[in-house]
N, C-alpha and C positions, 0 to 999 in steps of 0.2 A: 504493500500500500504506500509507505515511505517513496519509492522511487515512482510509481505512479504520480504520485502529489508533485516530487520534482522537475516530469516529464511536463505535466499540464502548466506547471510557472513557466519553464521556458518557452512551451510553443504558445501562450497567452502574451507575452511579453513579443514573443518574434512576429505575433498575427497581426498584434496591435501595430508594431514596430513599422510592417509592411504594409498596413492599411494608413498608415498617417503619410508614408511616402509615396501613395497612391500608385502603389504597386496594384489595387485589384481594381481600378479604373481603367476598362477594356477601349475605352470609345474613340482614345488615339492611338492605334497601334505605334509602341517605338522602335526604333532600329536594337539590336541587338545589346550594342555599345553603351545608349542612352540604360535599359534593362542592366547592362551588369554595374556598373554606376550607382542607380538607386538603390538596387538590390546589396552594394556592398556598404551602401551609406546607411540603409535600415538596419541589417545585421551589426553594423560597427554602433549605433544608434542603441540596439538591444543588448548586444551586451555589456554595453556601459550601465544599462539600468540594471542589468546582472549582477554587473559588480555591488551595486548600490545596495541590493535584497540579499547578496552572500554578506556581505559586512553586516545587515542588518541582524537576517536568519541563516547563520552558518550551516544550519540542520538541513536547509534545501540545493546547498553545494555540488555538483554533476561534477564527478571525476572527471582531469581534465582530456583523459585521451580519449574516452568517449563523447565530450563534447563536438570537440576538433574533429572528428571523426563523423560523426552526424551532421557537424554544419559543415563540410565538405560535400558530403553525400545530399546532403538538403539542397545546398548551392546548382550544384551541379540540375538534380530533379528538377528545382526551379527554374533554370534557365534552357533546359532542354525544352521541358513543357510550355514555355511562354513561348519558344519561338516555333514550336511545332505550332501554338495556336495563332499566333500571327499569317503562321502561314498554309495552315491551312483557311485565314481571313482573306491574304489577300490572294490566294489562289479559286476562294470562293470555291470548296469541294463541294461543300454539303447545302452550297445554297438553292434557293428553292424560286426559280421564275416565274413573273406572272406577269400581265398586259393588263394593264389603265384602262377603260373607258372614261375618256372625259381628259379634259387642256384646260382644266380652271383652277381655282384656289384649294378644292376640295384634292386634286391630283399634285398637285403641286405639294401639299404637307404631304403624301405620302412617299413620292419620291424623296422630300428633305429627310424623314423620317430612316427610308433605308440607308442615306448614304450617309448620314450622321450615326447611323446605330447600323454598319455592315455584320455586327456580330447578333442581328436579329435570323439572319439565316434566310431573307428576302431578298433579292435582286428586280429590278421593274427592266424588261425587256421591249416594253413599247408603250404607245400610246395610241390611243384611237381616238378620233375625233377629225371634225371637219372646222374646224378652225385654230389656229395655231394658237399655242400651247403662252400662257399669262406668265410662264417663269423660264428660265435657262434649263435648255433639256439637252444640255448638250452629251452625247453617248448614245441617249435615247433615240431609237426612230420615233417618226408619227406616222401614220395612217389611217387614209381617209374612213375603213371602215374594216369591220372583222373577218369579212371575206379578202381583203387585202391582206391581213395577217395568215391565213389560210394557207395563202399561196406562196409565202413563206417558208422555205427546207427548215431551215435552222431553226424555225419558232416552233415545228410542229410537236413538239416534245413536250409543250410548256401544257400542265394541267388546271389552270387555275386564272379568273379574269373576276378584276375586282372593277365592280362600278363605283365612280369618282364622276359623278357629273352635276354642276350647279346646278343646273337648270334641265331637268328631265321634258318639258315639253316640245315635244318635236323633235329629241335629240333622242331618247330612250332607243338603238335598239334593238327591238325584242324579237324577231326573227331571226336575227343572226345569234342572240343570247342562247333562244331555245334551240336553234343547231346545234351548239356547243353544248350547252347542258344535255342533250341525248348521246351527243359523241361522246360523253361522260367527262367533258371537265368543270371543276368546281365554280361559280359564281358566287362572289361576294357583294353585297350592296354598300358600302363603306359611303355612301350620298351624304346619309342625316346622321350616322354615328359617328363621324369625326370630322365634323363641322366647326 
C-alpha cells in the first residue's frame, strides 16, 4: 500500500505538472522539438515540487534508480505517442468525410469548427450550393448541386451529407437528398441546431 500511495504522489504531481504546460491541449499540433521542450520543462517543473514533498514527507521518497528509470521510460512513451498522434492528425487516417449542403453562415461554422478542432475526426470534402460560399473555402470545392458531387470518382466513398442551409426555401434539395439517403448515406440536418 506504502508504494502505491508513493506511485499516485508522483504521477498527480507529473499530471498536474503536464497539464499547466499544456501538454494535453490537442488543438495546435506542435512540431516534435517544441513537445520535447515543454515536456522537459514540466518534468524539471515536477520534480522540483518532489523535492519540496521529500523534505517535507521523507516517508513518500521513490528510490532513486527506479525513479530515473520510469521517467526515462515515461519520457520516451510520451513523446512516441504525441507524435504518432500528431501524425496520424495530420495524415488525417481515421478521418471521417462528409459534403455541406449550403454556402452560408450556418456552413461556414462548421467548416471553422473542423479545421480548428482536426482532432474531431471530421474533414468537409465539398460544398453544394448554387451561390458562392459567404467565407474563405479555400481546399474546399463547391458544386452547383449533389448530382454534380455524384459524378465525382474521389467523392464516391464519402457516407454522410450534412445540411447547412440558411434559408431552406427554394434551396432544400430533397430529391437528390432522398437519392442518397436510399443509396444508404447518412443525412444530417445541422440548419436550426447550430445556429
Amino acid at each position: 500500500m506504502e508504494f502505491v500511495f508513493r506511485a499516485g504522489v508522483v504521477t498527480v504531481v507529473f499530471q498536474l505538472s503536464l497539464y499547466f504546460y499544456d501538454l494535453y491541449d490537442l488543438n495546435q499540433p506542435r512540431t516534435g522539438r517544441e513537445t520535447v521542450i515543454r515536456m522537459m520543462q514540466s518534468f524539471g517543473v515536477g520534480c522540483i515540487i518532489l523535492a519540496f514533498l521529500y523534505m517535507l514527507f521523507p516517508a513518500i521518497i521513490v528510490p532513486t534508480d527506479i525513479f530515473w528509470g520510469s521517467y526515462i521510460i515515461i519520457c520516451l512513451s510520451l513523446f512516441l505517442w504525441r507524435s504518432l498522434y500528431y501524425l496520424i492528425l495530420e495524415k488525417k487516417l481515421f478521418t471521417r468525410d462528409f459534403i455541406i449542403v449550403g454556402t452560408g453562415e450556418t456552413a461556414e461554422k462548421i467548416v471553422e469548427i473542423t479545421k480548428t478542432y482536426p482532432e474531431s475526426g471530421f474533414a468537409v470534402r465539398g460544398l453544394v450550393g448554387r451561390t458562392a460560399p459567404v467565407f474563405d473555402h479555400e481546399g474546399i470545392p463547391v458544386y452547383a448541386d449533389l448530382n454534380e458531387v455524384a459524378r465525382e470518382a474521389h467523392l464516391a466513398g464519402i457516407d454522410r451529407i450534412v445540411i447547412a442551409l440558411d434559408d431552406r426555401r427554394g434551396a432544400m434539395p430533397i430529391g437528390e437528398l432522398l437519392r442518397n439517403k436510399l443509396e444508404g448515406r447518412v443525412i444530417e440536418d445541422l440548419s436550426s441546431t447550430h445556429k
